[in-house]
C-alpha positions in Angstrom: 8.5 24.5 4.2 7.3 21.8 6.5 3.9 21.1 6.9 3.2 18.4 10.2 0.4 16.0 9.1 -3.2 16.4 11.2 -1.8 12.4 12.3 1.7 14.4 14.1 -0.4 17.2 15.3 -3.0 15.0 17.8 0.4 12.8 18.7 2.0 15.7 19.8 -0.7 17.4 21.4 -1.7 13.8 23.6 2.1 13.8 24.4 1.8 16.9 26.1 -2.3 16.9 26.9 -4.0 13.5 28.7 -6.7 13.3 26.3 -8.4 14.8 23.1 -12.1 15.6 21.6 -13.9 16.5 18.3 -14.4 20.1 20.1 -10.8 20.4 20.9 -9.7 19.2 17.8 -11.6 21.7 15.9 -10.7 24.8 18.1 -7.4 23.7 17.8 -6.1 22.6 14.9 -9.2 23.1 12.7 -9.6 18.9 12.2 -13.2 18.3 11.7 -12.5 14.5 11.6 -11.0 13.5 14.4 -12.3 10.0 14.2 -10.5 9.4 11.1 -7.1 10.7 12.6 -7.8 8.1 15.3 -8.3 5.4 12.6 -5.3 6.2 11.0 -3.3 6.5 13.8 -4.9 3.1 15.1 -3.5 1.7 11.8 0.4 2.6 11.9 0.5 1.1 15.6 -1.1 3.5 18.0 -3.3 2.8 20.9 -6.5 4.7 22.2 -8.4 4.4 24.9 -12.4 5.8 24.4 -14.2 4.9 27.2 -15.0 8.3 28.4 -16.9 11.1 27.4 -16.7 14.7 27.9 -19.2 17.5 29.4 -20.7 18.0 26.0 -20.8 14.3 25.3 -17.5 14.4 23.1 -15.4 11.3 23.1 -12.2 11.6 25.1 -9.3 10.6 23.6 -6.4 9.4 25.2 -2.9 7.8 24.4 -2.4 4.9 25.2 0.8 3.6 23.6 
C-alpha cells in the first residue's frame, strides 16, 4: 500500500489550487503543521511565496517553483 507523504500531498494540491493555508490544510488533509511542510519543502528545492494573508489572517501559500 502506498502512502503519499504530507510533502506530495500540499505539491499536488498547489499544482492544481493557486495557494494553500493552515485552515485548508487541516480541513483537508488533516496537517496541523503546515509551516513545517513548507520548511521541508523549502529545503529539497521548492519555492514559496507568503506575502499574503487570508480572510482569517492565515498565511497564503503559493507555489512558486
Amino acid at each position: 500500500m502506498y502512502r503519499q507523504t504530507q510533502g506530495a500531498k500540499i505539491i499536488d494540491y498547489l499544482k492544481k489550487n493557486k495557494f494553500i493555508t493552515s485552515r485548508t490544510a487541516i480541513q483537508k488533509f488533516f496537517i496541523t503543521r503546515l509551516s513545517a511542510v513548507i520548511f521541508e519543502l523549502k529545503e529539497a528545492g521548492f519555492e514559496f511565496d507568503t506575502s499574503e494573508r487570508d480572510e482569517h489572517g492565515f498565511t497564503k501559500y503559493r507555489l512558486i517553483k
